[in-house]
C-alpha positions as protocol buffer text, in pm:
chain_id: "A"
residue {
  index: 1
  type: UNK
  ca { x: 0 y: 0 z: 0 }
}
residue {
  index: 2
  type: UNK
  ca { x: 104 y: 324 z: -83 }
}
residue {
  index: 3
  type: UNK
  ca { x: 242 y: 562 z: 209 }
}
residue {
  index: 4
  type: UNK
  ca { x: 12 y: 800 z: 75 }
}
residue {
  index: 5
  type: UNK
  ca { x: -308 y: 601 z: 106 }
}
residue {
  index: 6
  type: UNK
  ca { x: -488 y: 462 z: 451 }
}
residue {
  index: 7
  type: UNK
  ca { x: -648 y: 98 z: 420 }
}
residue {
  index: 8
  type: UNK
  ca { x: -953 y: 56 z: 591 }
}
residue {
  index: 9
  type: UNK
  ca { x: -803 y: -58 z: 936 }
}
residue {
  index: 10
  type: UNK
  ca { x: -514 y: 233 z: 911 }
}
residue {
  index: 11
  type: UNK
  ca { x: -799 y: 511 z: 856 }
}
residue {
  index: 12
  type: UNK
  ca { x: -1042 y: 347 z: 1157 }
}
residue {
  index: 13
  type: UNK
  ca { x: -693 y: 393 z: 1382 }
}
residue {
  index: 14
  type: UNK
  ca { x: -688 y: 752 z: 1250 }
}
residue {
  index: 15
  type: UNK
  ca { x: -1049 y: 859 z: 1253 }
}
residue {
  index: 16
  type: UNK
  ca { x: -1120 y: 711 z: 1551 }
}
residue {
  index: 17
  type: UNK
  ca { x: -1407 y: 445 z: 1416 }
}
residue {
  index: 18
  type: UNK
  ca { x: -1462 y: 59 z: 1405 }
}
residue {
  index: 19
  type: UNK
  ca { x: -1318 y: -68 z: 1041 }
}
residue {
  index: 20
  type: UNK
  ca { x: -1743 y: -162 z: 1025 }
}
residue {
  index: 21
  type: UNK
  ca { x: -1766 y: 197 z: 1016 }
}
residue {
  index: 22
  type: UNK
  ca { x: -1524 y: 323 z: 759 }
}
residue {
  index: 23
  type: UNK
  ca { x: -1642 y: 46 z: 588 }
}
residue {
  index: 24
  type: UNK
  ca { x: -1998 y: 202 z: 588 }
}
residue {
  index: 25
  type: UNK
  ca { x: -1910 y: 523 z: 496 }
}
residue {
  index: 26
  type: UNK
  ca { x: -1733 y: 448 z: 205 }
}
residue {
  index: 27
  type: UNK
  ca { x: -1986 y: 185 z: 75 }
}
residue {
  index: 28
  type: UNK
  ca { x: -2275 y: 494 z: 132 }
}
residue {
  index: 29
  type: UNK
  ca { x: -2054 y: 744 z: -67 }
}
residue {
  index: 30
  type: UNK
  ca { x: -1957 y: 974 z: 245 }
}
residue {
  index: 31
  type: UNK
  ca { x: -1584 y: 878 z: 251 }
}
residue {
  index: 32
  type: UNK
  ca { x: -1331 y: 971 z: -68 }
}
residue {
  index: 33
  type: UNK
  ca { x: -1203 y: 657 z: -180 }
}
residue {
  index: 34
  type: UNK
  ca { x: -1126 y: 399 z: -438 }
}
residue {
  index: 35
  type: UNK
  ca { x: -1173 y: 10 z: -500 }
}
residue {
  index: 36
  type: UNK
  ca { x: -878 y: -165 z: -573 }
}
residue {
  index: 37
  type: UNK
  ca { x: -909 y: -515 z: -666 }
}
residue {
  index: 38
  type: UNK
  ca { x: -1209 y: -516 z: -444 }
}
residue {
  index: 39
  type: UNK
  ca { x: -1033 y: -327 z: -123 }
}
residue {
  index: 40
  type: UNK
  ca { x: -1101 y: 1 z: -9 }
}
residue {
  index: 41
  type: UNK
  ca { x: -809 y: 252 z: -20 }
}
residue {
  index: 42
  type: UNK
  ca { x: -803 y: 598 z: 77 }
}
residue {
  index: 43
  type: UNK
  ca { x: -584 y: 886 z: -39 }
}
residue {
  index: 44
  type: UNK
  ca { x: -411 y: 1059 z: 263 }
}
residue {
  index: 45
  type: UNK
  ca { x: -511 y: 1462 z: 106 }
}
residue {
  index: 46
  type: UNK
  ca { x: -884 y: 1322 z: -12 }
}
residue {
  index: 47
  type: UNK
  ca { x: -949 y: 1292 z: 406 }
}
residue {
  index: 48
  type: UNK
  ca { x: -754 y: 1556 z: 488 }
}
residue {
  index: 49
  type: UNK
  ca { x: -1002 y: 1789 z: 197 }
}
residue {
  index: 50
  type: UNK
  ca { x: -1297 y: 1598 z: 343 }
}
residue {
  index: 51
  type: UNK
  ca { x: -1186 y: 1665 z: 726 }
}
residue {
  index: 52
  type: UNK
  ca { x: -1168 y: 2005 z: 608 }
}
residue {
  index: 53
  type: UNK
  ca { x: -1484 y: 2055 z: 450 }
}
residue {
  index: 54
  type: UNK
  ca { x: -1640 y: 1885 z: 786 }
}
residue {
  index: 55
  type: UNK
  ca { x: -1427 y: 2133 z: 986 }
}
residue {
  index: 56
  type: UNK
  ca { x: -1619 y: 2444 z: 787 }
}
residue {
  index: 57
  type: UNK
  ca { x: -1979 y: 2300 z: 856 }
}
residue {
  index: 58
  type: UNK
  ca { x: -1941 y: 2170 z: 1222 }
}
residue {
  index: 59
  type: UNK
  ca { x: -2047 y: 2292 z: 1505 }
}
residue {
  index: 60
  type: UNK
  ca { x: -1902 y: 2334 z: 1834 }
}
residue {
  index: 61
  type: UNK
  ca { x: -1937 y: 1975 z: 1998 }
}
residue {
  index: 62
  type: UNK
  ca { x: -1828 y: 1844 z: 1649 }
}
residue {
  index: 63
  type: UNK
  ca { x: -1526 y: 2102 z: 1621 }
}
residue {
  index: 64
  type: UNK
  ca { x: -1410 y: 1989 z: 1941 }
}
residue {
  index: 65
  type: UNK
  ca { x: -1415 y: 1602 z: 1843 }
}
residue {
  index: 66
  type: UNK
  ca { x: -1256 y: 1688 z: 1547 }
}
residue {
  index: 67
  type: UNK
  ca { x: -963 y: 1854 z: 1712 }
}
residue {
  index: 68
  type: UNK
  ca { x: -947 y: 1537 z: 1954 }
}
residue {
  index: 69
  type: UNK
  ca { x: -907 y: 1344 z: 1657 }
}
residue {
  index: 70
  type: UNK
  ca { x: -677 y: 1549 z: 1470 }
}
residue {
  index: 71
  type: UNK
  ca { x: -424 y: 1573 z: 1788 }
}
residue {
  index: 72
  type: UNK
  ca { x: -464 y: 1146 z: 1870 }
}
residue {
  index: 73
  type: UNK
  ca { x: -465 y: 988 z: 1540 }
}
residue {
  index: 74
  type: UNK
  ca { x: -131 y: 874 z: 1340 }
}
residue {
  index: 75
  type: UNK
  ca { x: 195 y: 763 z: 1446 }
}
residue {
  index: 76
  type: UNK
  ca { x: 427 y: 935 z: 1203 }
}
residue {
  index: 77
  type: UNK
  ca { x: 275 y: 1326 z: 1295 }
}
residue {
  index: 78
  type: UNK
  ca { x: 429 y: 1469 z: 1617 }
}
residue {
  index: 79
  type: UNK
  ca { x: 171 y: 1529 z: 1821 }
}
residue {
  index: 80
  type: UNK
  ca { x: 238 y: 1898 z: 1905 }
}
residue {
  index: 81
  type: UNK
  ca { x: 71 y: 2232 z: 2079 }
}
residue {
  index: 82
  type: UNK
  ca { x: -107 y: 2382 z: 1863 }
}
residue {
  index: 83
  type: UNK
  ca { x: -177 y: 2784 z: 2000 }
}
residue {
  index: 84
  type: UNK
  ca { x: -313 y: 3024 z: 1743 }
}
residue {
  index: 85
  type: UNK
  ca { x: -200 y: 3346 z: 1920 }
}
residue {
  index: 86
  type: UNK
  ca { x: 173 y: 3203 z: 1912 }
}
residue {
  index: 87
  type: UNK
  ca { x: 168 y: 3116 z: 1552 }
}
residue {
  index: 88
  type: UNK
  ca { x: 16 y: 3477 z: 1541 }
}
residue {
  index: 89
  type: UNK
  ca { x: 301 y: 3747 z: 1542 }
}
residue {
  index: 90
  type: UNK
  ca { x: 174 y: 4071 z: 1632 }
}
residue {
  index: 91
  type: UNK
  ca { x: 347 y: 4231 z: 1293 }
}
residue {
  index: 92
  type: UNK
  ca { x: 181 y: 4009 z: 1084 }
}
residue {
  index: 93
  type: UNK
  ca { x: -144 y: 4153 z: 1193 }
}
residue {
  index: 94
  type: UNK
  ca { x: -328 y: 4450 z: 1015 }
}
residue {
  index: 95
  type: UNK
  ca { x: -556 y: 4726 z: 1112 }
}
residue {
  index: 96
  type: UNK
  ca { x: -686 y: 4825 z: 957 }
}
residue {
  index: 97
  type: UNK
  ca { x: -664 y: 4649 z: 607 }
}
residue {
  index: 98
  type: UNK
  ca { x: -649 y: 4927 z: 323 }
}
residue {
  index: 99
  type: UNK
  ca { x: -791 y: 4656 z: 40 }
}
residue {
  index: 100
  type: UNK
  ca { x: -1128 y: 4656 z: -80 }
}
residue {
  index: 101
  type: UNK
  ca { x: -1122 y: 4385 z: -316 }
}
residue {
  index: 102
  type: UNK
  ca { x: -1103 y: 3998 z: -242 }
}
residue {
  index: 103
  type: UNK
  ca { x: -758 y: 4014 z: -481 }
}
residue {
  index: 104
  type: UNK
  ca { x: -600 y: 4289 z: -246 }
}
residue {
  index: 105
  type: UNK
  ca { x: -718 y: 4134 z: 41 }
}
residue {
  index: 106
  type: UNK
  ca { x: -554 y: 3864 z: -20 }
}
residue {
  index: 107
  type: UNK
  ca { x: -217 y: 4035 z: -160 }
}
residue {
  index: 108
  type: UNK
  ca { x: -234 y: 4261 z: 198 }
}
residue {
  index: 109
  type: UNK
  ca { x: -298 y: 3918 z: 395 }
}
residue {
  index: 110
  type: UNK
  ca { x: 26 y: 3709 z: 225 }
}
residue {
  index: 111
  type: UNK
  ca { x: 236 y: 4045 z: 293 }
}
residue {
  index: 112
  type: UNK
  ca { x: 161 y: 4073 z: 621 }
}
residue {
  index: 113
  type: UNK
  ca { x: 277 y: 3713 z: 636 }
}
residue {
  index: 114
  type: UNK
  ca { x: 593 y: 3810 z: 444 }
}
residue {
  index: 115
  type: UNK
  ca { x: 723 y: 4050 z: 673 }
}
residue {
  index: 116
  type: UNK
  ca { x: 778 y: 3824 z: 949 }
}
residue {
  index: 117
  type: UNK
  ca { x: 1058 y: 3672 z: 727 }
}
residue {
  index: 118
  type: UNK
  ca { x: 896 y: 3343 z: 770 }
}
residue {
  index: 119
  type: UNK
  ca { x: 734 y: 3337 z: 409 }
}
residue {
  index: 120
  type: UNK
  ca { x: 1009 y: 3337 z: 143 }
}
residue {
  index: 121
  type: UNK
  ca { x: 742 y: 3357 z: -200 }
}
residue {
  index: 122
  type: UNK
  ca { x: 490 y: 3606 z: -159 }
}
residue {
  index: 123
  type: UNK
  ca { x: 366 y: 3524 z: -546 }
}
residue {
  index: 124
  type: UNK
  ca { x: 354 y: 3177 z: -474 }
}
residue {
  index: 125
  type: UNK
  ca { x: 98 y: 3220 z: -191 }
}
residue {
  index: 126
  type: UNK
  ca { x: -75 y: 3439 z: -343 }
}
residue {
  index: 127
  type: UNK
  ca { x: -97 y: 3254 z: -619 }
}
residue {
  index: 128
  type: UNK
  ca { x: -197 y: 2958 z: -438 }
}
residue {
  index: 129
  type: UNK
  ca { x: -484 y: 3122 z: -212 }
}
residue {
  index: 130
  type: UNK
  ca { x: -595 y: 3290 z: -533 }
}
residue {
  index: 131
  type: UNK
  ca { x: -655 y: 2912 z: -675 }
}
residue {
  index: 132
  type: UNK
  ca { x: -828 y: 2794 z: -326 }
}
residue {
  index: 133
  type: UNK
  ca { x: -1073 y: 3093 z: -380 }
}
residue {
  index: 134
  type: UNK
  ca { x: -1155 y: 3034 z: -696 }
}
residue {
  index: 135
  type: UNK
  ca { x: -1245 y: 2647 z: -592 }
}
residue {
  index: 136
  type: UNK
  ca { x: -1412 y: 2720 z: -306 }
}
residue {
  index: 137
  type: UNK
  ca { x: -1452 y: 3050 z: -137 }
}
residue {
  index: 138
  type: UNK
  ca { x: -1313 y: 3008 z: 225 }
}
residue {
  index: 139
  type: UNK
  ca { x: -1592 y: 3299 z: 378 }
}
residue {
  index: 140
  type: UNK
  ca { x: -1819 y: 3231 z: 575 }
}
residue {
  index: 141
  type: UNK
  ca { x: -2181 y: 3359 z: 715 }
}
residue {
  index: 142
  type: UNK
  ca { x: -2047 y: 3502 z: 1030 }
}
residue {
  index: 143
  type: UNK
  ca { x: -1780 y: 3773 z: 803 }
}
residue {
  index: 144
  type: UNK
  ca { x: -1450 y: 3577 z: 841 }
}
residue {
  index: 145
  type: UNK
  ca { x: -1287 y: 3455 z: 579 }
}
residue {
  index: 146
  type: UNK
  ca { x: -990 y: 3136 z: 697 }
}
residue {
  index: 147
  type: UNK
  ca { x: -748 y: 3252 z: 384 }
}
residue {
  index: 148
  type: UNK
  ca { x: -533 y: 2915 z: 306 }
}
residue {
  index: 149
  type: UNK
  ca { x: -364 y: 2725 z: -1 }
}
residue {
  index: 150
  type: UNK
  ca { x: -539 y: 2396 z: -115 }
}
residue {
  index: 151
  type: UNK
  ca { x: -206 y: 2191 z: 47 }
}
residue {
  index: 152
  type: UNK
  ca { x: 46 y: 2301 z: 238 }
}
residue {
  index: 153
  type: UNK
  ca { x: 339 y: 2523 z: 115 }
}
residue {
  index: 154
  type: UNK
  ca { x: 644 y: 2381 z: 329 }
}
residue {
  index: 155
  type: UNK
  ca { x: 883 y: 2471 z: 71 }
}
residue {
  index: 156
  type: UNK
  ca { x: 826 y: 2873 z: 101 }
}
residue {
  index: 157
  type: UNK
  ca { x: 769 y: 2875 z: 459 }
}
residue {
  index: 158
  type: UNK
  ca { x: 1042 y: 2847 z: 724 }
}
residue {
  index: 159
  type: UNK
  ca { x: 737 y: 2741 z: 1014 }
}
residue {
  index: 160
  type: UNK
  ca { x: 376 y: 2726 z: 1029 }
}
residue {
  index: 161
  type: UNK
  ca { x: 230 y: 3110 z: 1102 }
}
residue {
  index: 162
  type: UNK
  ca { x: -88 y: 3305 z: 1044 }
}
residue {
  index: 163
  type: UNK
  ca { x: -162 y: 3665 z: 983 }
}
residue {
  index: 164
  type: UNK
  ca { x: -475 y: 3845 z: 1113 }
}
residue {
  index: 165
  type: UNK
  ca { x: -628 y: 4181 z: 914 }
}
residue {
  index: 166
  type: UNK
  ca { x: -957 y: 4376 z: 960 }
}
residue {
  index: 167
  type: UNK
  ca { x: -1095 y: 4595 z: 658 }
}
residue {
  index: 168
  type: UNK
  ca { x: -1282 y: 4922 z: 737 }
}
residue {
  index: 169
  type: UNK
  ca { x: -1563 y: 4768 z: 609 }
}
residue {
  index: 170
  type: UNK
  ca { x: -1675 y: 4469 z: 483 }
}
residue {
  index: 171
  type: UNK
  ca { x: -1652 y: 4382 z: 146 }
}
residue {
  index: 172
  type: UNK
  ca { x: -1748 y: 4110 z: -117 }
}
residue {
  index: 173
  type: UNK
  ca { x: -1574 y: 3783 z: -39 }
}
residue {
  index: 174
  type: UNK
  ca { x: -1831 y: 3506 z: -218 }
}
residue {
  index: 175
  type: UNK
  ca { x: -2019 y: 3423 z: 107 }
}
residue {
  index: 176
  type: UNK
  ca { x: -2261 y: 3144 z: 66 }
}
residue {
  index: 177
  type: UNK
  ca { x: -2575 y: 3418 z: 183 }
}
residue {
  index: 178
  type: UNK
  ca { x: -2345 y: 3711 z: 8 }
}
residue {
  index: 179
  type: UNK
  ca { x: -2301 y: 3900 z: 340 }
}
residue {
  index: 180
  type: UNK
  ca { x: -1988 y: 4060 z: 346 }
}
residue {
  index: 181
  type: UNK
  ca { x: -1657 y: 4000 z: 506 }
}
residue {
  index: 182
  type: UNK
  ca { x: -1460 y: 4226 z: 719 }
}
residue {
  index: 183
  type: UNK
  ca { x: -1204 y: 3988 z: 964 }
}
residue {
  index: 184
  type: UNK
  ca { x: -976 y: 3764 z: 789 }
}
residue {
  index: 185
  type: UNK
  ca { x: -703 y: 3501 z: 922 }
}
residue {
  index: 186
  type: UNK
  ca { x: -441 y: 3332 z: 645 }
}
residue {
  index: 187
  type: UNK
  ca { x: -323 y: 3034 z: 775 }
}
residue {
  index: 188
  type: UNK
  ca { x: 15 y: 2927 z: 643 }
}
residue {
  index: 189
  type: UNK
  ca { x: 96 y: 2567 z: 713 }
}
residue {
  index: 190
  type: UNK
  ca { x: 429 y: 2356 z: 623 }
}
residue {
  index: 191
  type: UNK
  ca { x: 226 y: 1986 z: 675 }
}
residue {
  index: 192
  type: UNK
  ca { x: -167 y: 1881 z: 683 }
}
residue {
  index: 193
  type: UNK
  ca { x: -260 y: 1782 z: 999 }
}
residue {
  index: 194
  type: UNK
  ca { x: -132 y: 2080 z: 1148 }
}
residue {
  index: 195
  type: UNK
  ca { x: -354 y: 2309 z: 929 }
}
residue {
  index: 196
  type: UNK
  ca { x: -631 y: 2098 z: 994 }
}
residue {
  index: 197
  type: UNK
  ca { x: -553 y: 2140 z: 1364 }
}
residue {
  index: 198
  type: UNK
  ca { x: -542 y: 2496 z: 1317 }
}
residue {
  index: 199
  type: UNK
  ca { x: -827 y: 2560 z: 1095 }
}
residue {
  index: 200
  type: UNK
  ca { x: -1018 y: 2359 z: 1363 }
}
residue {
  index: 201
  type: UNK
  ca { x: -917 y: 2544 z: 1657 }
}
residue {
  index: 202
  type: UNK
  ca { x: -975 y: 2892 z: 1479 }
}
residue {
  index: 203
  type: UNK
  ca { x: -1335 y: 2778 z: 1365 }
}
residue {
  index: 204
  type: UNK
  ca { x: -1420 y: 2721 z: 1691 }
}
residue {
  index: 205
  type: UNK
  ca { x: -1304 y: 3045 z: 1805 }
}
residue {
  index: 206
  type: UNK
  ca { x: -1511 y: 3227 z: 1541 }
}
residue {
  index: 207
  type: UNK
  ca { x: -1828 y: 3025 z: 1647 }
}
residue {
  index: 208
  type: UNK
  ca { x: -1871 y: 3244 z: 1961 }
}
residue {
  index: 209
  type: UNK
  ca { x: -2012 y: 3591 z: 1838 }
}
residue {
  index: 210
  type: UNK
  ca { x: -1881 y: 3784 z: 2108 }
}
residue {
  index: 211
  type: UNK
  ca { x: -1511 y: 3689 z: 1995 }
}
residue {
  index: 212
  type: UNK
  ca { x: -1579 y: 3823 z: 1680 }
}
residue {
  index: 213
  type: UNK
  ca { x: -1737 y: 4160 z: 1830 }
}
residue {
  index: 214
  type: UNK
  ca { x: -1440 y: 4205 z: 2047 }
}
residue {
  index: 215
  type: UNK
  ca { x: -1255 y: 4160 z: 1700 }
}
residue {
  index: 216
  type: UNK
  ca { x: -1436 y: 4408 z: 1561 }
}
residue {
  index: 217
  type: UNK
  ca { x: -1300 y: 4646 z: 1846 }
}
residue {
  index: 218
  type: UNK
  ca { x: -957 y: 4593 z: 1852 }
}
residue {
  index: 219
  type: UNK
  ca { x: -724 y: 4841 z: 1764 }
}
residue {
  index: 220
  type: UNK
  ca { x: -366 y: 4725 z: 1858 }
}
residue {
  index: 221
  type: UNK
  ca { x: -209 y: 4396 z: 1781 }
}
residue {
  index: 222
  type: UNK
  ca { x: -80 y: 4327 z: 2120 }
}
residue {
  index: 223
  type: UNK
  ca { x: -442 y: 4372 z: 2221 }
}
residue {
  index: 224
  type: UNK
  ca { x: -550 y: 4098 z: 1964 }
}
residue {
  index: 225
  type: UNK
  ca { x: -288 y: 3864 z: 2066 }
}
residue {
  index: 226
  type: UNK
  ca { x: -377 y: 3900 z: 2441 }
}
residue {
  index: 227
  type: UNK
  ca { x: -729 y: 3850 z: 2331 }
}
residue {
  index: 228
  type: UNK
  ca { x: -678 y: 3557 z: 2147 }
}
residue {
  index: 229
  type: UNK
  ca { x: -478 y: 3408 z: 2430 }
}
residue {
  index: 230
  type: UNK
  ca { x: -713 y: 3480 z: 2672 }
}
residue {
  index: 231
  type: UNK
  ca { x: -954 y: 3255 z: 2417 }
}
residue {
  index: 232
  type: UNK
  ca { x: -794 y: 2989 z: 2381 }
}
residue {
  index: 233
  type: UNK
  ca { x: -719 y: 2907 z: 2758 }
}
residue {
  index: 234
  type: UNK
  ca { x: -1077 y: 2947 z: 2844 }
}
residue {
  index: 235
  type: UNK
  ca { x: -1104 y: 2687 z: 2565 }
}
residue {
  index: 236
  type: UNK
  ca { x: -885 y: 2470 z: 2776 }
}
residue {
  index: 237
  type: UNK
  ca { x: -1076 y: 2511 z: 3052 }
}
């Protein structure tokens, strides 16, 4: 078996189900995968996608099973911290944002990133968000937007990091209900379970409203990132 592709036993371990329930799943459609000479196998980034699409449509209970998931499952991953504010420097966060368009945003958001010396190809990220966009818009209902390349970009990046930016105002960003978007987080990751990890510990941050109307308030970055850390150890409570 390819190291890139879980059996049915390897992906239980992983997910955390019975091999009956994989099984299941796969047979109903609900689980990427192929047939190979009657066996189920599963491509390692086809569950990582579908963990993230689950990730953008679960709620808090689920978030929070996800993340147990995410930080048990698999040998070969380290199984390390994950803390948004410290993979949040406070000068790769902007306010506010000067762009107006989804494009600039997303220029503004990968230079932010830049000038933390950790991202070496600005036009490469961009580049690469641009594409994830254009697949499938990464705002949702609640105006945040989780900027991030369809795979990880370990090659340009030094370590995992995120940048943070608020625009004036909010602004087209292809919402499903087309309300517009106004706080946006980039999430630059060098391997996939750790921007799954990430991606679920920032949605459920941005589930509780009042995080995202202290957001809203915010002027300073040190402000944010004691904010943020304040969050996430009441999340650990």
């Amino acid at each position: 078996m390819s190291h890139e592709d879980f059996d049915v036993a390897s992906l239980a371990a992983y997910l955390h189900l019975t091999p009956q329930q994989v099984s299941r799943l796969a047979d109903r459609g609900r689980l990427p995968g192929r047939k190979i000479a009657g066996q189920w196998r599963f491509s390692q980034a086809d569950i990582h996608h579908w963990l993230e699409d689950k990730i953008g449509i679960s709620d808090e209970d689920e978030l929070l099973e996800v993340e147990g998931v995410l930080q048990r499952g698999g040998t070969t991953v380290r199984a390390e911290h994950i803390s948004i504010s410290e993979l949040l420097p406070d000068d790769a966060i902007g306010i506010p944002l000067q762009a107006r368009t989804r494009g600039s945003v997303i220029q503004e958001m990968v230079e932010l990133a830049a000038r933390t010396g950790l991202l070496w190809d600005k036009p490469k990220m961009i580049e690469a968000v641009r594409a994830r966009e254009d697949l499938h818009p990464t705002a949702l209902d609640n105006g945040v937007a989780l900027l991030h390349p369809r795979r990880p970009l370990a090659s340009i990046l030094a370590q995992p990091l995120l940048s943070f930016g608020r625009t004036m105002q909010g602004i087209p960003f292809g919402g499903r209900n087309g309300a517009p978007t106004d706080l946006f987080f980039l999430i630059c990751s060098t391997e996939d379970r750790v921007h799954l990890r990430v991606l679920a510990r920032l949605s459920r941050l941005i589930t509780d409203s009042a995080f995202l109307q202290e957001l809203r308030q915010l002027e300073e970055p040190a402000e944010v990132l004691r904010y943020i850390r304040e969050m996430e150890r009441r999340l650990a409570d």
